[in-house]
C-alpha positions as CSV (number, residue, x, y, z in Angstrom):
1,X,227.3,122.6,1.1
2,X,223.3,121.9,0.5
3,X,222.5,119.7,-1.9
4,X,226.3,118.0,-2.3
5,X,227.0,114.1,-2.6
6,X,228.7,113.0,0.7
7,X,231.0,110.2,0.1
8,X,233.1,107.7,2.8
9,X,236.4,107.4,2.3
10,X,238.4,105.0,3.7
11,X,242.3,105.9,3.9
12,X,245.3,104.5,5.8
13,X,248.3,106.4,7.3
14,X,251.6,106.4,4.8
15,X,253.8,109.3,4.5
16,X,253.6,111.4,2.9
17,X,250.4,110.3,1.0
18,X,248.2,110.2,4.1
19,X,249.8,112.0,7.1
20,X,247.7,112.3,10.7
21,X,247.4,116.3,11.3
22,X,248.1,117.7,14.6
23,X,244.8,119.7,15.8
24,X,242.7,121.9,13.4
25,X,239.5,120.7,11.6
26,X,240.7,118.7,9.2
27,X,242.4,115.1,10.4
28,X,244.3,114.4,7.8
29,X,246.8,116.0,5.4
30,X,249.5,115.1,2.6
31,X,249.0,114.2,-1.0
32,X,246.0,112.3,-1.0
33,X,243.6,115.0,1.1
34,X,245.0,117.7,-0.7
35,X,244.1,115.9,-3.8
36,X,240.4,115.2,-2.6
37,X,240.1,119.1,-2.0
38,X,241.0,119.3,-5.6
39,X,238.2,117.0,-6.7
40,X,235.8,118.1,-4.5
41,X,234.5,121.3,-7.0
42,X,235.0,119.3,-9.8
43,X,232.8,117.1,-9.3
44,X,230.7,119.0,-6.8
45,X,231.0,116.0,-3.6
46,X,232.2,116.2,0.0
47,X,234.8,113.2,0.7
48,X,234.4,112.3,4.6
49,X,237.6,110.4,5.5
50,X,238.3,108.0,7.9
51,X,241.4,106.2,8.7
52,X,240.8,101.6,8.1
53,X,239.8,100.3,10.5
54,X,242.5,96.8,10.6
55,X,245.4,99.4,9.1
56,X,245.9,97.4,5.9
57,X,245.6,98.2,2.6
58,X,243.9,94.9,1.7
59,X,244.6,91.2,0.7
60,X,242.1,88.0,0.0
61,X,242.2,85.8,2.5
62,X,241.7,82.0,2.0
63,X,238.0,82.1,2.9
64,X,237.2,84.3,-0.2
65,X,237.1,87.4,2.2
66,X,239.3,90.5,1.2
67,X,241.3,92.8,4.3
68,X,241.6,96.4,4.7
69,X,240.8,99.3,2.3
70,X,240.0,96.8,-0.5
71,X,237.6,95.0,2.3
72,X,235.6,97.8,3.5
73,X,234.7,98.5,-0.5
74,X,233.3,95.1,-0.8
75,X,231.3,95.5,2.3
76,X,230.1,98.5,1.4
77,X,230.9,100.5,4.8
78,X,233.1,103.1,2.2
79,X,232.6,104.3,-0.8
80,X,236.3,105.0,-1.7
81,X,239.5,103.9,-1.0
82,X,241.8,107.1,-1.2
83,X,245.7,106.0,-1.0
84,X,248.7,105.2,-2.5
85,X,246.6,101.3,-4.2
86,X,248.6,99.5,-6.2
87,X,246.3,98.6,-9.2
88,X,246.4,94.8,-9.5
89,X,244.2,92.6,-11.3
90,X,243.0,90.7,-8.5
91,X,241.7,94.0,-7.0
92,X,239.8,94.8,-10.1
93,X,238.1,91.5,-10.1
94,X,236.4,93.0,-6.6
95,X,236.1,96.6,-7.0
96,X,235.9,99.1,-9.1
97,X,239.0,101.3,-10.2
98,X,240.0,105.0,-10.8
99,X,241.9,106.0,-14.1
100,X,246.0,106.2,-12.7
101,X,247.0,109.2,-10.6
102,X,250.5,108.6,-10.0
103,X,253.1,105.9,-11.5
104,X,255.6,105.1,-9.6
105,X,258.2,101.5,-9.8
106,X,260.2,99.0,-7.1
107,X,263.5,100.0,-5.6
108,X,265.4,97.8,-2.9
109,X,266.4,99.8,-0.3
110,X,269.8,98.9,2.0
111,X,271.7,100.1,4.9
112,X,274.5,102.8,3.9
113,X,278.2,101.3,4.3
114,X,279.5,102.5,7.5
115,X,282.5,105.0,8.3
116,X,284.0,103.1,10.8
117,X,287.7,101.8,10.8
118,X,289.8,102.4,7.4
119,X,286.6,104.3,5.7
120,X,286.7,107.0,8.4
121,X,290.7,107.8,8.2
122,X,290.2,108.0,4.5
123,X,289.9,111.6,4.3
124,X,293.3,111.9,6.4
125,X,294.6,109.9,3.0
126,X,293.0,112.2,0.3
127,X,296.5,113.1,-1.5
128,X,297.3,109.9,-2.4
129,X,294.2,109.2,-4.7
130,X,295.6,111.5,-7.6
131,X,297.7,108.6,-8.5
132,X,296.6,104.7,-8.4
133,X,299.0,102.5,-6.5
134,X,301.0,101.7,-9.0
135,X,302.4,105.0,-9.7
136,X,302.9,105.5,-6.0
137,X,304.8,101.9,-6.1
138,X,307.2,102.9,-8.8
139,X,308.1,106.3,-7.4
140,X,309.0,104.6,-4.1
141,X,311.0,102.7,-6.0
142,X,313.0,105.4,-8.1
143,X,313.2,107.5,-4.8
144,X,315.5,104.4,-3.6
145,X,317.4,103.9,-6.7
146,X,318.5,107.4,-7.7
147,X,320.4,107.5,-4.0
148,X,322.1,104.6,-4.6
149,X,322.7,105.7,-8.5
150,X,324.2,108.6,-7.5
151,X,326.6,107.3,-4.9
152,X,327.7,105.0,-7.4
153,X,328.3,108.1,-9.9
154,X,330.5,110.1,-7.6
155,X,332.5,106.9,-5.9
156,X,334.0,105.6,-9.5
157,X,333.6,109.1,-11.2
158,X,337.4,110.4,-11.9
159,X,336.0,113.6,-12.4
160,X,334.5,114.0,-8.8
161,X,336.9,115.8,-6.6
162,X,335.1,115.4,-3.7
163,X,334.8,111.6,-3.6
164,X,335.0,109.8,-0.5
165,X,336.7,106.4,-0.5
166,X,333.8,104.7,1.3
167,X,331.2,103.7,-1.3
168,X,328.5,103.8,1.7
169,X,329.8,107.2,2.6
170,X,329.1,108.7,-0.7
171,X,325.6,107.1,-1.2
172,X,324.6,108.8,2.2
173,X,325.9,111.7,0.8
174,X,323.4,111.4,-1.9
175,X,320.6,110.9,0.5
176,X,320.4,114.7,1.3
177,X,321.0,116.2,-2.4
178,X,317.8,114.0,-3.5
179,X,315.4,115.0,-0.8
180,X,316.5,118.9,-1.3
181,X,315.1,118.1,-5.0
182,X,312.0,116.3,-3.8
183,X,311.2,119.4,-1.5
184,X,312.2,121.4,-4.5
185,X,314.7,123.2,-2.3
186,X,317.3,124.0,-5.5
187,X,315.1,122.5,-7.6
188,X,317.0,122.8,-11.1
189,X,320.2,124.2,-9.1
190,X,323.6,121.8,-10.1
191,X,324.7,119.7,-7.5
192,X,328.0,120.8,-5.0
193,X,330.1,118.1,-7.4
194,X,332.4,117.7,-9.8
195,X,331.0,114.7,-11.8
196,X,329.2,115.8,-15.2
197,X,327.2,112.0,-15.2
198,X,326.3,113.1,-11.2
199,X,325.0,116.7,-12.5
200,X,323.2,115.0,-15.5
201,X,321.4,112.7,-13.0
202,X,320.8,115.7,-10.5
203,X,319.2,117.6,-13.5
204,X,316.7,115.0,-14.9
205,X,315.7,114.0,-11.1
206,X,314.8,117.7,-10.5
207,X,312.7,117.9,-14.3
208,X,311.1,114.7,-13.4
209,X,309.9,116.2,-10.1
210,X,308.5,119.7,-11.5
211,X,306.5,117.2,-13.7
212,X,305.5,115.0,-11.4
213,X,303.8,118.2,-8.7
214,X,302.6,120.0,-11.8
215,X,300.4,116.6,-12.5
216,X,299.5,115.7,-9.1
217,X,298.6,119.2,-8.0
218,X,296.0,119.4,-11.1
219,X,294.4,115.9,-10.6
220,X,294.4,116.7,-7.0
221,X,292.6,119.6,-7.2
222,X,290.1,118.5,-9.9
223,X,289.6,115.8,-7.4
224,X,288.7,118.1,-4.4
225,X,286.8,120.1,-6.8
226,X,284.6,117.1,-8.4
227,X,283.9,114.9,-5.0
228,X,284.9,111.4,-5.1
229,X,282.3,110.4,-7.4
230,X,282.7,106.3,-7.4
231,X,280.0,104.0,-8.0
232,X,278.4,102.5,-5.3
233,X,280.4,100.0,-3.6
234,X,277.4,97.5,-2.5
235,X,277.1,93.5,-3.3
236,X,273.6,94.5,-4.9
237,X,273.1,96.6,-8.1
238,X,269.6,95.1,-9.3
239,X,267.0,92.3,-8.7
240,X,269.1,89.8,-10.8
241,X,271.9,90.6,-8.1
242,X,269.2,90.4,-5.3
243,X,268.1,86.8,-6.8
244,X,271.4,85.5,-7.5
245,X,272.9,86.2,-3.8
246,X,272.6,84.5,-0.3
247,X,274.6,86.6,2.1
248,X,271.7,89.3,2.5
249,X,268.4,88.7,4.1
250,X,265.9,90.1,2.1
251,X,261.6,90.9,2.6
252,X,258.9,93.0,1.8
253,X,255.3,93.6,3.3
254,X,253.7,90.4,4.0
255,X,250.7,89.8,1.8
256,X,250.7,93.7,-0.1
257,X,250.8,94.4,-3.8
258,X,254.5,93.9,-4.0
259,X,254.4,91.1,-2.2
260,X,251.8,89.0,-4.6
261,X,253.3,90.4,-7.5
262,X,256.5,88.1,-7.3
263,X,255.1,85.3,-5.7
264,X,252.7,85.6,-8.9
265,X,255.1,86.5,-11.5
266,X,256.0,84.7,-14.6
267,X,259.9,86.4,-15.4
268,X,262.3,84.1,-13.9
269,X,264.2,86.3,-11.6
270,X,260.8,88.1,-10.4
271,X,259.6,84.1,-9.9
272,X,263.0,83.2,-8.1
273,X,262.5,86.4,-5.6
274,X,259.0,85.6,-5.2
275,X,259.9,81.7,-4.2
276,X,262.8,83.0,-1.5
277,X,260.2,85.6,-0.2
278,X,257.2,82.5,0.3
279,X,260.1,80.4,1.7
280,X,261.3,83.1,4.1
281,X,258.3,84.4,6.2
282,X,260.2,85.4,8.9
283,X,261.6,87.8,6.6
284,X,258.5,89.7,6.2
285,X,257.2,92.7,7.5
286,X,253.8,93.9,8.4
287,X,254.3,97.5,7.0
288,X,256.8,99.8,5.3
289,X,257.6,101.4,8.3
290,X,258.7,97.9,10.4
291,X,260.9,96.9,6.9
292,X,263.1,100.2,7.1
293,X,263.6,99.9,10.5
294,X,264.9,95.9,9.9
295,X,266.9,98.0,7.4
296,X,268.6,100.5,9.4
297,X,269.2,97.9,12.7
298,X,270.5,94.8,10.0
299,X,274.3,96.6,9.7
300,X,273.3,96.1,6.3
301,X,272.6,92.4,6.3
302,X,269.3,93.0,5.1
303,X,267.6,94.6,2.3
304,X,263.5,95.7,1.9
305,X,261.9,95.9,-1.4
306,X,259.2,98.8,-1.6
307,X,257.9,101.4,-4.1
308,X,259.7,103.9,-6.1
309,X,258.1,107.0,-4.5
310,X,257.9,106.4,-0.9
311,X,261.9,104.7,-0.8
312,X,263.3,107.7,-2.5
313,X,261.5,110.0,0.4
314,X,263.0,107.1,3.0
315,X,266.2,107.8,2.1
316,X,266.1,111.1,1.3
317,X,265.6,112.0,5.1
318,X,268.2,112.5,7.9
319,X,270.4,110.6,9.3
320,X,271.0,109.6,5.6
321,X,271.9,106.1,6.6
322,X,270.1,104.8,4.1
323,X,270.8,104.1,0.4
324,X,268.4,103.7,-2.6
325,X,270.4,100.4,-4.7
326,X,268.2,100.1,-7.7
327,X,264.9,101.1,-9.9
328,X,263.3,98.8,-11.1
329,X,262.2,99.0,-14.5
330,X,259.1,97.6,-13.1
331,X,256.2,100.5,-13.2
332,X,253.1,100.3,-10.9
333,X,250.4,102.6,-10.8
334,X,248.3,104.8,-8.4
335,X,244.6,104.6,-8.4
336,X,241.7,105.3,-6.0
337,X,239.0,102.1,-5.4
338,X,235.6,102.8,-5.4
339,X,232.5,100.5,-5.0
340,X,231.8,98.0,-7.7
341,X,229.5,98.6,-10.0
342,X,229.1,102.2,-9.6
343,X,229.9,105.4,-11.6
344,X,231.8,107.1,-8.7
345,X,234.9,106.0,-10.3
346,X,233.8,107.6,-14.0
347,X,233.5,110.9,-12.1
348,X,236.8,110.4,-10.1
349,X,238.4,109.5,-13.9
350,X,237.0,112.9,-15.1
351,X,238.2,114.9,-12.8
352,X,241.8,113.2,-12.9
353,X,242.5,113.6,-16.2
354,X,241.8,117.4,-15.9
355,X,243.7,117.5,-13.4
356,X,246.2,116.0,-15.0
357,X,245.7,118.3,-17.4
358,X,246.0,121.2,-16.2
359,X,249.4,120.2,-14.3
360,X,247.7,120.6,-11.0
361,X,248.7,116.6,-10.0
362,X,252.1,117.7,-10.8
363,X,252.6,120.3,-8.7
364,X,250.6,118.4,-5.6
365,X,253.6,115.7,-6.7
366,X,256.7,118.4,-6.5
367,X,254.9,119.9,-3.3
368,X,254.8,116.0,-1.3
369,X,256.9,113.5,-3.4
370,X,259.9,115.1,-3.8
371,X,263.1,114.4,-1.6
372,X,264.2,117.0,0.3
373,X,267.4,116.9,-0.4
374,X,268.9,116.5,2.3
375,X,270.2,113.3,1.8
376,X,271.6,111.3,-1.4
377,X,268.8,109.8,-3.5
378,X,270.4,109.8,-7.2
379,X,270.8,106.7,-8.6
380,X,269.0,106.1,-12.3
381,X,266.6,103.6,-12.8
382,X,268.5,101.6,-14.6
383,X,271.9,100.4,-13.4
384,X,273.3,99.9,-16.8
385,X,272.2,103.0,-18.3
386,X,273.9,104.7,-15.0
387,X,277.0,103.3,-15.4
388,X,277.0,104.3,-19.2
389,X,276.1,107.5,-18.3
390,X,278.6,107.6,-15.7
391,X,281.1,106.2,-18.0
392,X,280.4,108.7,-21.0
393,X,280.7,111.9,-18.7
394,X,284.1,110.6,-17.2
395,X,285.4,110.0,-20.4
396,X,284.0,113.5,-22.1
397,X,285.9,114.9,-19.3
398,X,289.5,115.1,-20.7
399,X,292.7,113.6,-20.2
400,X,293.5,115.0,-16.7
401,X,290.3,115.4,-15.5
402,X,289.0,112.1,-15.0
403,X,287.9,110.9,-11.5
404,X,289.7,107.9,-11.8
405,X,293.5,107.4,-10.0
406,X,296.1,108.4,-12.7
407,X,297.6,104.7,-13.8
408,X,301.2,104.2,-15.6
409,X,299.5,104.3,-18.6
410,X,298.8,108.4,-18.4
411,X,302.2,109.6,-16.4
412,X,304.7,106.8,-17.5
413,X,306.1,109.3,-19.7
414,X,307.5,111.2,-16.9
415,X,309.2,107.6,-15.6
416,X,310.8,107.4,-19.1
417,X,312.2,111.2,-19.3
418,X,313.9,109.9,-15.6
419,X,314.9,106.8,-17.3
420,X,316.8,109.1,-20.5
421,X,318.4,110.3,-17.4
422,X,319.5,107.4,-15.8
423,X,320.8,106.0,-19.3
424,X,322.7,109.2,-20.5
425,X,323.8,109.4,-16.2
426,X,325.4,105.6,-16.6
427,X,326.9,106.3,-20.1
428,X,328.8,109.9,-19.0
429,X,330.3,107.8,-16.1
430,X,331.3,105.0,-18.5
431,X,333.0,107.6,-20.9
432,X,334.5,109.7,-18.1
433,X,336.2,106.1,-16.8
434,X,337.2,105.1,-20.0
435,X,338.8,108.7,-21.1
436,X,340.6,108.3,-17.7
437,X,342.2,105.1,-18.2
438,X,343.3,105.9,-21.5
439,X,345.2,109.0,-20.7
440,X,346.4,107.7,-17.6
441,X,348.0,104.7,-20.5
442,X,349.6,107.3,-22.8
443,X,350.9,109.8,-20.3
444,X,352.8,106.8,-18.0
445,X,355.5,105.8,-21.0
446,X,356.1,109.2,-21.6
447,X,356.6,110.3,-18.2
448,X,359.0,107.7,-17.4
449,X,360.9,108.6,-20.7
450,X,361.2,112.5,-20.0
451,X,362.2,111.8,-16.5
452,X,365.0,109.3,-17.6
453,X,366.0,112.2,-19.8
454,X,366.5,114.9,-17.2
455,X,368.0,112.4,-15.4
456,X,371.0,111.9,-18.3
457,X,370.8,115.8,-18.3
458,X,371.5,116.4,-14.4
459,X,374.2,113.8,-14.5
460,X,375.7,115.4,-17.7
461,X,376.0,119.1,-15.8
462,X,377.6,117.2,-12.8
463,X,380.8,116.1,-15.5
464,X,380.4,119.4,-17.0
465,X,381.4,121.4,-13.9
């Protein structure tokens, strides 16, 4: 319009701040122009953007001379610099800078694990995580005794009819009457025997079982219900972890914001990441985009450190091979450059703050900086407080519905009721032996007697006729 201010902006491409547009008037769209068009009736300008011309953001070089967006500022062939500029204090020292738009933090971004080999038959294995191994163990093991306990019961058992004088014999006959009860085929039905200790047995086996579906089939199905929610299974879980390793490569973009900021830094780990990234130059990359692609062809023997914002949109995009490791509590800011010594950025910090105000950044924020969901981005900015939190809801969850494995501690009470069993099982048998024994000592004196006697008594009659 007549009678406007016409300012040069200098941009550079980063999605989804700056994005090129396909045809139409305009050549640019995303967060940054669409926050432009907001300024422009505010403060009653025209922005005219072009794209830098040496598609850098801007660094000092030895000779004094600065690069990129920062670079065309000094030289005065823009007026702005409209991107996603970290605010550092060797930037202010050149040019002049906007109040904050956006804040946003560091996150290290890694290669997802794979599926391949045991991961990818995992789901074929689903109905064994109810229970941790060492349930699993000890059932394998009372499945093998309870046979062979059995056998024993009916072989020695005087009051099994049906014995078999092979010991072997009757402990494959046990075999069978076992497996019916694990398939709950008869489930609390007695046993085809004799032997009260075998029937005992039978009866606690079948109890233990009911238990033992009745728990499985609820943690199971809380399980299928909930997702496998683990936490992450990677080597890294912060930038102390990043520091303190040496069996993943590790970079960001050569001579940015992020860059300088650890080789610059004063905290120890920051200083011991900054040393590794000025000793390893081959680990650099000369742009966001080249550092996620080192990413996704490493196999996840390498890792790229970027900001907050633009990693959680990385990752949150198909093929979701990606994974976002840690937040840094680190918090950077946003802010537009701007000629030094001049008011444009006074007018630019006006017209921020109402729109700050007035919650139109926000929604220019949920429209272009949010993930779209598609893949997995959740993962708090603090590990710690994660795993607390991750901790805290598990626990508030109740007994059963935890989304850990089920551990001796939580079903050994069903091992003990089958124990009672066992006990009670041995000391029927033990009593039924003993009773035996001791009839089979006070009937033999008086059998012999009374069959002496009818003896005397048939030879008596023989005289007697």
């Amino acid at each position: 319009m007549k009678g406007q201010t016409v300012y040069k902006v200098t941009t550079i491409l980063e999605e989804p701040f700056v994005i090129q547009k396909q045809g139409g008037s305009a050549q640019f769209d995303g967060f940054i122009p669409d926050l432009l068009k907001k300024i422009e009736p505010l403060l009653n300008v025209t922005f005219d953007m072009k794209h830098v011309a040496d598609f850098k953001y801007g660094s000092k070089r030895q000779d004094g001379n600065w690069t990129g967006l920062i670079g065309e500022l000094v030289k005065g062939t823009a007026d702005i610099a409209a991107a996603s500029l970290t605010v550092t204090a060797e930037r202010a020292k050149a040019i002049d800078l906007s109040h904050p738009f956006m804040e946003s933090g560091l996150s290290i971004v890694l290669k997802r694990p794979n599926t391949r080999g045991w991961h990818a038959l995992k789901g074929f294995v689903t109905f064994l995580e109810p229970f941790a191994p060492g349930v699993w163990i000890t059932l394998l093991v009372a499945c093998l005794i309870v046979p062979v306990l059995y056998g024993v019961v009916i072989h020695f058992d005087p009051m099994e009819d049906e014995a078999d004088p092979s010991m072997l014999r009757n402990i494959a006959r046990a075999v069978p009457v076992i497996f019916y009860r694990f398939c709950l085929q008869g489930s609390l039905a007695p046993a085809n025997t004799t032997s009260r200790a075998s029937r005992v047995l039978i009866a606690f086996w079948s109890l233990f079982l009911v238990i033992l579906y009745v728990t499985w089939a609820t943690s199971y199905a809380v399980y299928m219900l909930r997702g496998e929610r683990q936490t992450p299974s990677n080597p890294i879980h912060s930038f102390e972890g990043l520091a303190s390793q040496s069996g993943i490569k590790f970079g960001t973009v050569n001579g940015g914001a992020t860059y300088r900021y650890f080789t610059e830094a004063k905290d120890e780990v920051d200083k011991k990441i900054g040393k590794h990234l000025k000793d390893n130059p081959d680990q650099m990359t000369s742009s966001s985009e080249d550092g996620i692609k080192r990413v996704r062809d490493s196999g996840g023997g390498y890792a790229f450190i970027m900001e907050e914002i633009p990693a959680r949109l990385t990752v949150g995009k198909l093929p979701c091979d990606l994974m976002l490791v840690h937040h840094s509590s680190i918090r950077k800011t946003y802010s537009f450059g701007c000629t030094a010594n001049t008011t444009i950025c006074r007018n630019l910090d006006v017209a921020i703050i109402q729109l700050k105000t007035d919650g139109e950044i926000q929604e220019l924020i949920d429209k272009w900086l949010k993930p779209t969901g598609d893949c997995d981005t959740d993962f708090y900015d603090d590990y710690l407080a994660y795993m607390k939190s991750f901790n805290m809801e598990k626990d508030a969850s109740g007994f059963l519905f935890q989304s850990d494995a089920l551990t001796m501690e939580k079903v050994g009470s069903m091992f003990i009721l089958l124990a009672v069993g066992i006990a009670v099982s041995i000391a029927l048998l033990v009593f039924d032996v003993c009773t035996e024994r001791r009839v089979q000592v006070n009937y033999a004196p008086r059998f012999f007697v009374d069959s002496f006697k009818m003896i005397k008594i048939t030879e008596w009659s023989k005289y007697q006729i």
